[in-house]
N, C-alpha and C positions, 0 to 999 in steps of 0.2 A: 857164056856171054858176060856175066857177070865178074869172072876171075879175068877177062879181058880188059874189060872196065876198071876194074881194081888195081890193076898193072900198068893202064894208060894214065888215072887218074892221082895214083899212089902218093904222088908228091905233095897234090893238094887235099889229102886224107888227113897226113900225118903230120906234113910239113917238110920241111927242108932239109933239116939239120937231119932227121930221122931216117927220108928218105935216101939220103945222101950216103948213108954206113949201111943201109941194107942191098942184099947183093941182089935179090931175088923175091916176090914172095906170090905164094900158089895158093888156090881156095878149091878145094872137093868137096863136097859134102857136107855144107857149113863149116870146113874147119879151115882155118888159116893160115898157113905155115911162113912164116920169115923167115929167112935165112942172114945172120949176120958174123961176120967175124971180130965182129970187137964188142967185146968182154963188158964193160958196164952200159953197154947199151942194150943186151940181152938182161941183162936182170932189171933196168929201168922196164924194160919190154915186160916183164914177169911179173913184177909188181901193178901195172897199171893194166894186166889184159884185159880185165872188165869194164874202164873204163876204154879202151882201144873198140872192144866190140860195142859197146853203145854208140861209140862215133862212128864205126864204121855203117852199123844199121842205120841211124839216122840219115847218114851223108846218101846212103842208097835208097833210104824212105822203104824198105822191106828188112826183112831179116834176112840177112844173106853170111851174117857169121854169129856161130853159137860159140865155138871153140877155137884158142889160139894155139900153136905147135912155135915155138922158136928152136931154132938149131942155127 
């Protein structure tokens, strides 16, 4: 339910610009994979996971990601 939500909502998570260069992204088991292909927006992605995972739990009012995966 949640990884639906995340996928519908995506855009207005991250934003725009972010949304826009990532291809795909999937949540299992608290962890939450991106998929992107361009290169300084994966390491932007790497540098802020922690702050990515507080917004994401906030934006859901529950904890719904502990861990980020980018590829």
């Amino acid at each position: 339910m949640n990884e639906l939500r995340m996928r519908k909502e995506w855009e207005e998570i991250v934003g725009k610009t972010i949304s826009k260069y990532t291809r795909s992204v999937g949540l299992y088991n608290k962890t939450l994979t991106i998929y992107t292909d361009v290169a300084a927006l994966k390491q932007e992605l790497q540098l802020g996971k922690e702050q990515l995972v507080t917004r994401i739990n906030e934006y859901f009012q529950e904890r719904v990601v502990e861990e980020i995966i980018i590829k």
